[in-house]
C-alpha positions in Angstrom: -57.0 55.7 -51.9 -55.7 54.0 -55.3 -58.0 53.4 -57.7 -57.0 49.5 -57.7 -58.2 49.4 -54.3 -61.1 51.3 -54.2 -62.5 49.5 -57.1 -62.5 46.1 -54.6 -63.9 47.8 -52.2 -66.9 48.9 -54.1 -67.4 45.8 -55.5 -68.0 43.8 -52.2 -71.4 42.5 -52.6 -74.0 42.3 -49.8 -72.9 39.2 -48.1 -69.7 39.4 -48.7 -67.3 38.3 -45.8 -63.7 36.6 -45.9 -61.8 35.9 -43.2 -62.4 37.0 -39.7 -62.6 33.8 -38.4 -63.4 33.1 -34.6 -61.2 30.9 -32.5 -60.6 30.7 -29.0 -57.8 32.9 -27.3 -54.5 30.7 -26.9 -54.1 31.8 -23.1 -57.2 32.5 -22.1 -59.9 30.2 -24.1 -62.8 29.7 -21.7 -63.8 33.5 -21.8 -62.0 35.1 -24.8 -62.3 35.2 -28.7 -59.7 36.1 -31.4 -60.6 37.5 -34.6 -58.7 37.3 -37.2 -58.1 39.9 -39.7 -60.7 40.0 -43.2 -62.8 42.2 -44.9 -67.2 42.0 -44.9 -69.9 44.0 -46.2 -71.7 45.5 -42.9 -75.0 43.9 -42.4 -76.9 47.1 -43.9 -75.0 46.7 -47.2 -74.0 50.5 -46.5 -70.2 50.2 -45.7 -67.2 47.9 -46.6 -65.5 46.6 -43.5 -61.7 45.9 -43.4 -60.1 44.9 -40.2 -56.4 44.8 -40.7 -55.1 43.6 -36.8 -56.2 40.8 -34.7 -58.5 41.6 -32.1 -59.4 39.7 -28.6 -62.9 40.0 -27.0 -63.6 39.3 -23.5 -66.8 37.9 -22.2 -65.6 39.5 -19.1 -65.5 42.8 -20.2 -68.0 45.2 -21.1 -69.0 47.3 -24.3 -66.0 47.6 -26.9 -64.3 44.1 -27.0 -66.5 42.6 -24.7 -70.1 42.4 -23.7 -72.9 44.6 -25.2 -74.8 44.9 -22.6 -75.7 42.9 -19.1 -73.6 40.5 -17.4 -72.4 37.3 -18.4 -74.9 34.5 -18.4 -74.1 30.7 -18.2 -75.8 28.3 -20.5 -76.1 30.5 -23.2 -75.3 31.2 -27.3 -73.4 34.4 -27.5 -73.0 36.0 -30.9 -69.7 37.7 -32.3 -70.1 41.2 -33.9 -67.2 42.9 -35.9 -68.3 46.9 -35.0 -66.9 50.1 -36.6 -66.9 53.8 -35.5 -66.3 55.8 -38.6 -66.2 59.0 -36.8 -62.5 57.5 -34.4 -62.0 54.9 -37.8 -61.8 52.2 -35.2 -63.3 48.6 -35.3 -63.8 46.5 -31.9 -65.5 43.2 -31.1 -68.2 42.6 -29.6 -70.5 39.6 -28.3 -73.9 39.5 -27.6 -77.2 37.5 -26.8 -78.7 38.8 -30.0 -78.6 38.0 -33.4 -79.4 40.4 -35.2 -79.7 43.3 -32.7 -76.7 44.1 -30.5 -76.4 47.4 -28.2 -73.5 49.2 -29.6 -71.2 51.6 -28.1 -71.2 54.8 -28.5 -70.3 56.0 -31.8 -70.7 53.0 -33.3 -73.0 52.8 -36.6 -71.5 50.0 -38.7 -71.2 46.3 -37.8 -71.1 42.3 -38.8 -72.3 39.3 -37.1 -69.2 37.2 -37.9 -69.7 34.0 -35.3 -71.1 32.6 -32.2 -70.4 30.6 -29.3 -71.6 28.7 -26.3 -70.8 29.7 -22.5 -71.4 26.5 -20.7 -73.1 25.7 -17.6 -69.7 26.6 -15.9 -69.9 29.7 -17.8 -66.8 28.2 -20.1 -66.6 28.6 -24.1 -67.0 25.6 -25.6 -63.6 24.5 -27.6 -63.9 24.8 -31.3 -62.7 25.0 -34.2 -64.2 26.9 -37.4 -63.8 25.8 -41.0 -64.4 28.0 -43.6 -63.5 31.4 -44.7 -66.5 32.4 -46.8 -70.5 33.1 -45.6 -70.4 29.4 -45.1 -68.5 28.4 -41.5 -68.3 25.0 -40.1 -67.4 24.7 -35.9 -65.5 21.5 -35.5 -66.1 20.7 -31.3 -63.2 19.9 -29.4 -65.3 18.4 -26.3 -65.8 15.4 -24.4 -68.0 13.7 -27.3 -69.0 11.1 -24.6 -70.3 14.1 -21.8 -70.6 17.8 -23.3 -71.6 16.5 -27.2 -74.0 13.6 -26.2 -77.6 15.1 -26.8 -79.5 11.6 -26.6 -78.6 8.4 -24.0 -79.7 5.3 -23.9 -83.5 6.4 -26.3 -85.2 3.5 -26.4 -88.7 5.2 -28.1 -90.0 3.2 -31.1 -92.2 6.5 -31.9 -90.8 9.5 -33.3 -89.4 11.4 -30.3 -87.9 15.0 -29.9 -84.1 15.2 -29.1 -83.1 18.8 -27.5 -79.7 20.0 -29.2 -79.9 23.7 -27.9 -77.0 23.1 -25.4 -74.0 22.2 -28.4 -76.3 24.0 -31.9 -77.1 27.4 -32.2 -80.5 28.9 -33.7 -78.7 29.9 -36.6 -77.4 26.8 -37.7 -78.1 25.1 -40.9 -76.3 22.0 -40.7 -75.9 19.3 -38.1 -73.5 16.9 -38.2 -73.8 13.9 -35.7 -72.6 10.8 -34.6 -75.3 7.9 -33.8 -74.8 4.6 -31.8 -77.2 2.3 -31.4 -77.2 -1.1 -29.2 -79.1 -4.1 -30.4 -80.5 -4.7 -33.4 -79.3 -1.3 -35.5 -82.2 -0.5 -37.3 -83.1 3.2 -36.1 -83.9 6.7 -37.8 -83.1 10.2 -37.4 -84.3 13.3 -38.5 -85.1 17.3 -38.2 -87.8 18.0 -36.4 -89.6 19.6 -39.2 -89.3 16.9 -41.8 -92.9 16.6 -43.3 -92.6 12.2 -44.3 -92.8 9.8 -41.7 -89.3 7.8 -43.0 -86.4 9.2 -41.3 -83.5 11.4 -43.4 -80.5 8.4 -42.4 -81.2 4.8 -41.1 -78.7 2.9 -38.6 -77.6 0.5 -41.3 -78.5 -2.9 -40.3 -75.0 -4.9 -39.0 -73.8 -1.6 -38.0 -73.2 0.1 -34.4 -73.0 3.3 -35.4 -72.4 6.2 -38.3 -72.3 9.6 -39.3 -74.7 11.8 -40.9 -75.8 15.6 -41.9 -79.3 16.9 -40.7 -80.4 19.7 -42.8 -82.2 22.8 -41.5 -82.3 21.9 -38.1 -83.0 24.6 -35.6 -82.7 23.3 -32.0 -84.4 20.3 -32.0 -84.2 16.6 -34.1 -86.4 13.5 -34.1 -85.1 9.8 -33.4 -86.8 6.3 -33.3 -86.1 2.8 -33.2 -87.8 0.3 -35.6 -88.4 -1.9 -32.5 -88.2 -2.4 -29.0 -84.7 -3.8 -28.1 -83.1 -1.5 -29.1 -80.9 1.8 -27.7 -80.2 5.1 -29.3 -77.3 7.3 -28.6 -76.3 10.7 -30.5 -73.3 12.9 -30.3 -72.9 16.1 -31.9 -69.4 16.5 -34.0 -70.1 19.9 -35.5 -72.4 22.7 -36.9 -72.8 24.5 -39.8 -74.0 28.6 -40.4 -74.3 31.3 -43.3 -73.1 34.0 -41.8 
């Protein structure tokens, strides 16, 4: 190894991750994942990962470029792992229901959660697209906004009422980013679930339908209300946000 060379590798810090970006495999996008090719630090900070070929993982498959463990499960967040076997110098992918914790192959000590993404209730990926090639990674959705990304029809509460997201956001995201409509007079709020003040983070403007907005730390759940009765709240999901 040149001394150029080695000197970037050993300065990779302990999030370090560029490139190896997820998208969706061109022929076969409702079960497989392409990575692309980048470098990371592995999630133990103890080895410097660089994956020099695209790889495809298969949902359908299991251990090495597919699935850690179990079979495939509808309805559910899948995580994608880069993996390394130092022993064969070989890296796979690898998705699982965990985290933090997936069951590796054999022979394989190093590895990097580098994604996620959701199998459907038709045990489909959802289409997406990610933005970003630092720790920061935003999933545009290429769904039906109207059927698959609509999280809230028709809310009429005028209290502060839970909306379930789980089905289009992750655990692990950090960043929501929503579309609201509201019928009647447009005077609503929304909010995360965990905001501590009573006044919502972005109010339906007056004389407008509808608008976008960022939720910040917003786990699985958000809060919505109308100022008064009348009135009808509707909320798509455009995209999320993770630190990987």
């Amino acid at each position: 190894m040149d001394i150029i060379h080695k000197t970037i590798l050993d300065s990779f810090h302990e999030k370090h991750i560029a490139g190896l970006t997820i998208s969706p495999n061109a022929t076969h996008p409702t079960y497989q994942i392409d990575i692309a090719i980048g470098t990371c630090k592995s999630d133990d900070d103890e080895r410097n990962l660089i994956l020099t070929s695209p790889i495809t993982i298969d949902i359908t498959a299991s251990g090495e470029n597919g699935l850690d463990t179990g079979s495939e499960a509808a309805s559910s967040w899948y995580y994608v792992w880069l993996i390394y076997n130092p022993t064969t110098d070989t890296y796979k992918g690898l998705f699982s229901l965990s985290s933090t914790s997936p069951t590796l192959p054999e022979g394989y000590v190093y590895k990097r959660r580098i994604g996620v993404v959701r199998n459907s209730v038709g045990s489909d990926f959802l289409n997406f697209r990610m933005i970003g090639n630092g720790v920061r990674r935003r999933y545009e959705y290429n769904e039906d906004r109207y059927g698959v990304l609509r999280v809230l029809s028709n809310g009429t509460a005028t209290i502060w009422t839970d909306i379930d997201v789980s089905s289009v956001v992750p655990p692990t995201a950090i960043v929501l980013i929503i579309e609201a409509h509201q019928s009647g007079t447009p005077n609503g709020q929304l909010r995360d679930d965990g905001y501590s003040f009573d006044s919502g983070q972005w109010i339906v403007r007056p004389g407008s339908s509808s608008d976008q907005i960022s939720i910040i730390n917003v786990g699985q759940t958000i809060e919505y209300k109308n100022s008064g009765a009348g009135s009808s709240f509707y909320v798509d999901v455009l995209s999320f946000e993770e630190d990987l």
